[in-house]
N, CA, C and O of each residue as an XYZ file, in Angstrom:
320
protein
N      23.338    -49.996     55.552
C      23.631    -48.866     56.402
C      22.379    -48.545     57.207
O      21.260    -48.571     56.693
N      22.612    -48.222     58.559
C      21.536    -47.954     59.480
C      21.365    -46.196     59.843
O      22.371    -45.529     60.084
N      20.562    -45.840     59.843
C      20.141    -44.197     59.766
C      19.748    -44.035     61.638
O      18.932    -44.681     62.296
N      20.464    -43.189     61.977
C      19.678    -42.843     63.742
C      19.561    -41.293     63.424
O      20.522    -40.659     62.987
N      18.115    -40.629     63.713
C      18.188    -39.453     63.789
C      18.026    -38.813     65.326
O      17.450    -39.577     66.100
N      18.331    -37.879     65.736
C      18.663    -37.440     67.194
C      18.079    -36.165     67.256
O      18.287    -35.617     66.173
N      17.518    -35.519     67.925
C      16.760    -34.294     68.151
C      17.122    -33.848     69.609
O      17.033    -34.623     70.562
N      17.512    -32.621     69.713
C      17.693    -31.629     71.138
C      17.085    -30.340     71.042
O      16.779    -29.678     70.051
N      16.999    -30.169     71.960
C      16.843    -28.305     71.970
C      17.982    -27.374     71.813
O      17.623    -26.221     71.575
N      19.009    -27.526     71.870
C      20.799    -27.184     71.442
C      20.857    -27.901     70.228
O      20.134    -28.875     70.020
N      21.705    -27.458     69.393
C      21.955    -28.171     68.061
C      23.588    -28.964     68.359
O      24.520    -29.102     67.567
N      23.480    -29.375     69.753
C      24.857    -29.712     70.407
C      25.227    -31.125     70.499
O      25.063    -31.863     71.471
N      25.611    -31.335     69.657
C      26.073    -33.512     69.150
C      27.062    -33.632     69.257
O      27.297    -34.816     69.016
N      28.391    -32.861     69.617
C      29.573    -33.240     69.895
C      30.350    -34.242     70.960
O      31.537    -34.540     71.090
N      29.181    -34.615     71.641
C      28.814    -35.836     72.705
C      28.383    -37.537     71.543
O      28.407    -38.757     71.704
N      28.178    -36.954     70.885
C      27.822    -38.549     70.075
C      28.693    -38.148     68.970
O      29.154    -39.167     68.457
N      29.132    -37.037     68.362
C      30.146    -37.297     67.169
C      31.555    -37.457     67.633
O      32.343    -37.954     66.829
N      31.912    -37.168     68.612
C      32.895    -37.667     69.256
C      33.376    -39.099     70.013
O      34.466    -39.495     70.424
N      32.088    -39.647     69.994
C      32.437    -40.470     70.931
C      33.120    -41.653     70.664
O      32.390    -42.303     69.916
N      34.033    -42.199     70.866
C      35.299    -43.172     70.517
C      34.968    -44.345     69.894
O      35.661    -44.776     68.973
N      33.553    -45.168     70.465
C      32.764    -46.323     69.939
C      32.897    -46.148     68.318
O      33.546    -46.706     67.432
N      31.942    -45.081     68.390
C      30.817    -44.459     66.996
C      32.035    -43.536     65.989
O      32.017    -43.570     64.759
N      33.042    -42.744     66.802
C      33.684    -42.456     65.910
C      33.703    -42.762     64.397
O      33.128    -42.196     63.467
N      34.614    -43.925     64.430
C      35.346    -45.050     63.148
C      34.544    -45.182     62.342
O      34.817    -45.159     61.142
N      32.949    -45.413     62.973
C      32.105    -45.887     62.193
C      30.680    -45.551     61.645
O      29.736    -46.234     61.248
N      31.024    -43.632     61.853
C      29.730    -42.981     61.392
C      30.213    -43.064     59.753
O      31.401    -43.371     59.653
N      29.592    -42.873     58.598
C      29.759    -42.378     57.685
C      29.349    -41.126     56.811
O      29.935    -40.478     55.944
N      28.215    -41.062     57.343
C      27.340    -39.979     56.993
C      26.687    -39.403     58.439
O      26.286    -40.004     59.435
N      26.770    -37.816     58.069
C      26.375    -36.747     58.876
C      25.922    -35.393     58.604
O      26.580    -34.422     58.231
N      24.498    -35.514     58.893
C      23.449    -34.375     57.925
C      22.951    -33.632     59.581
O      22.408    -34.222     60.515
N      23.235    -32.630     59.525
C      22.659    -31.608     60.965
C      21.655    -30.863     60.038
O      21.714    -30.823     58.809
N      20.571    -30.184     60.970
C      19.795    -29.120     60.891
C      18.903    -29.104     61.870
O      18.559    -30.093     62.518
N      18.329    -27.503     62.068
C      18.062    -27.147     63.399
C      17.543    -28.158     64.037
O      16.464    -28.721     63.853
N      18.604    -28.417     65.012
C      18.169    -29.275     66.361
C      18.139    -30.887     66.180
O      17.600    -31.636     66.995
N      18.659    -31.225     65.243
C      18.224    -33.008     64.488
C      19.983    -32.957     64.163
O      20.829    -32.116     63.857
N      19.904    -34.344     64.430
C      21.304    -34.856     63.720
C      20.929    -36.224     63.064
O      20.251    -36.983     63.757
N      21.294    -36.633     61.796
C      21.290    -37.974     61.482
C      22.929    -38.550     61.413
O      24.093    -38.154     61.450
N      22.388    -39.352     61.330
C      24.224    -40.040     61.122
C      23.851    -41.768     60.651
O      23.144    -42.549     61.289
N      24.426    -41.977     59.614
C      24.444    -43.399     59.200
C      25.731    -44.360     59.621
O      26.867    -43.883     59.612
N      25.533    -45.481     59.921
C      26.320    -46.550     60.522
C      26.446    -47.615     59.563
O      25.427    -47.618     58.873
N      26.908    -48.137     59.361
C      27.253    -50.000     58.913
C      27.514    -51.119     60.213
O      28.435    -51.764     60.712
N      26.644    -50.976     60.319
C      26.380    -52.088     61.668
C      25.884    -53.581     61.215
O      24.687    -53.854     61.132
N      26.901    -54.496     60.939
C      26.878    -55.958     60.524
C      25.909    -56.916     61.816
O      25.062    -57.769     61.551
N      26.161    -56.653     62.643
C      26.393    -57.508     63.927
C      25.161    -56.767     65.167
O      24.786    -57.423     66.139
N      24.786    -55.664     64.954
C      23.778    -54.864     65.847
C      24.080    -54.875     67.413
O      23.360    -54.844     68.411
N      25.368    -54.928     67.209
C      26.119    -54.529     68.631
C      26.413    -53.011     68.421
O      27.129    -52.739     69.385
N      26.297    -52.210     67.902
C      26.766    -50.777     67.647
C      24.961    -50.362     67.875
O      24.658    -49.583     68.779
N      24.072    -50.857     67.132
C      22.873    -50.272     67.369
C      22.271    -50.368     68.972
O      21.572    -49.459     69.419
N      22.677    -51.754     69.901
C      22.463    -51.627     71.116
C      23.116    -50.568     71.727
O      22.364    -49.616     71.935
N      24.247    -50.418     72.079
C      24.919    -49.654     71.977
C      24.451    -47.926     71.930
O      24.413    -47.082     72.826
N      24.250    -47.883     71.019
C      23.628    -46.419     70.721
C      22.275    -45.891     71.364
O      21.969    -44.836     71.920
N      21.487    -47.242     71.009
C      20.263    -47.174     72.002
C      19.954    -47.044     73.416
O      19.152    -46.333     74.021
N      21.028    -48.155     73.881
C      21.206    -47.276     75.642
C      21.902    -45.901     76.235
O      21.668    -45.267     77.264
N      22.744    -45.721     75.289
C      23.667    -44.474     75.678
C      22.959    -42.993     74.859
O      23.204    -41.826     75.168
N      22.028    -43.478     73.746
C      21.562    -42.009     73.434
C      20.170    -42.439     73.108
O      19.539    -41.672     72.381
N      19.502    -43.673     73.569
C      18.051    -43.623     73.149
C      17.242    -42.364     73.648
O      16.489    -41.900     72.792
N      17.249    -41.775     74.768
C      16.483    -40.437     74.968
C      16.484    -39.179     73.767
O      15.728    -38.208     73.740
N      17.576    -39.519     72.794
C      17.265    -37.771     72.358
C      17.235    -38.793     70.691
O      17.859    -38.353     69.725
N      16.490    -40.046     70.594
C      16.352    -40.670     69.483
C      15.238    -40.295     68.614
O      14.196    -40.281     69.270
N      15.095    -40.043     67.614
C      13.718    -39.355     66.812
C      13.343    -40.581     66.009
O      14.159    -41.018     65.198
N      11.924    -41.292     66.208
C      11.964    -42.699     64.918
C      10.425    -41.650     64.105
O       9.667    -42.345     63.429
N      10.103    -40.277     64.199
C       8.758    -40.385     63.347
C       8.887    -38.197     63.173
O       8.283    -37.323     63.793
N       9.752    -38.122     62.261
C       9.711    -36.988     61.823
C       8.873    -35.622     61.327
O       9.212    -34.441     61.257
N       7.677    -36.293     61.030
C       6.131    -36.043     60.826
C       5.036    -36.107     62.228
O       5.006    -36.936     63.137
N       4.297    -35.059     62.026
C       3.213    -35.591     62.638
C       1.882    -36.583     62.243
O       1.767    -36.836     61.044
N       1.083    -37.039     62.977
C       0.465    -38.102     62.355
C      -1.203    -37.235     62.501
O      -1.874    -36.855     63.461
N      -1.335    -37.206     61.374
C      -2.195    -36.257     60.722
C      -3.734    -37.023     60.235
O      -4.604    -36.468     59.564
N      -3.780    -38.351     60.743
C      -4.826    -39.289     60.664
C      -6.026    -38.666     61.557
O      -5.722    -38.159     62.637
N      -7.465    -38.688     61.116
C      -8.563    -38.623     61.789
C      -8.598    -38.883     62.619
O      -7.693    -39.716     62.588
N      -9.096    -38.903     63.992
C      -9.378    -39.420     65.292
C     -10.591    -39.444     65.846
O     -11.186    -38.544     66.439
N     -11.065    -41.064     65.496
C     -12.385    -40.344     66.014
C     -12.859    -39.636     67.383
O     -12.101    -39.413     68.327
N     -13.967    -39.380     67.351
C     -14.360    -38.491     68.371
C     -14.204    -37.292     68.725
O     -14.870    -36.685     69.564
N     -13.084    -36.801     67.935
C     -12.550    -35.491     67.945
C     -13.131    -34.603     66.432
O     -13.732    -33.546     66.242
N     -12.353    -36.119     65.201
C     -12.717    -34.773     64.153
C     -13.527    -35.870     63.067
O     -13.171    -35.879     61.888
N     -14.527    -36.700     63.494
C     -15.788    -37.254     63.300
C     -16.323    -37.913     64.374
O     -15.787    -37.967     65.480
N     -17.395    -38.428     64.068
C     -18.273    -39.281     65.030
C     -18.834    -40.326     64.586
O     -19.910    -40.340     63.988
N     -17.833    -41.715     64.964
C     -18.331    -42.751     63.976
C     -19.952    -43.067     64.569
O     -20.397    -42.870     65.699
N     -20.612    -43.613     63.390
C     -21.999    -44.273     63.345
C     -22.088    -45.338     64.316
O     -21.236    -46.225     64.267
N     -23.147    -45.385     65.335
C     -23.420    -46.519     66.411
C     -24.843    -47.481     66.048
O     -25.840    -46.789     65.842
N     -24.988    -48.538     65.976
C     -25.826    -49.209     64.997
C     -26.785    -49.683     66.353
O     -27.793    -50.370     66.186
């Protein structure tokens, strides 16, 4: 099973839970503010192309922020 999570500023997905393709073949569907996930069984990754051109803009792949050091900002690496 393949996981797509979706993020808007409206909590408004009735454009992708409706839609006739994806219908048949969501199985799972978890909302909260502003995120939708929805799991697929996609054998063949014609449903994942698919999804990717018609809703890659409101696609979320990194739920977290990335909370790693940077240098120059919050150290100053050593110059030899």
């Amino acid at each position: 099973m393949k996981y797509y999570i979706f993020e808007r500023e409206s909590s408004k997905f009735d454009d992708i839970l409706k839609d006739p393709t994806l219908k048949s073949k969501i199985y799972e569907v978890i909302t909260w503010g502003g995120h939708l996930r929805i799991g697929i069984v996609d054998y063949d990754d014609k449903l994942s192309s698919y999804i990717l051109l018609k809703y890659g803009d409101d696609i979320r792949t990194n739920l977290t922020e990335d909370f790693s050091p940077k240098p120059g900002i919050d150290y100053t690496p050593k110059r030899k």
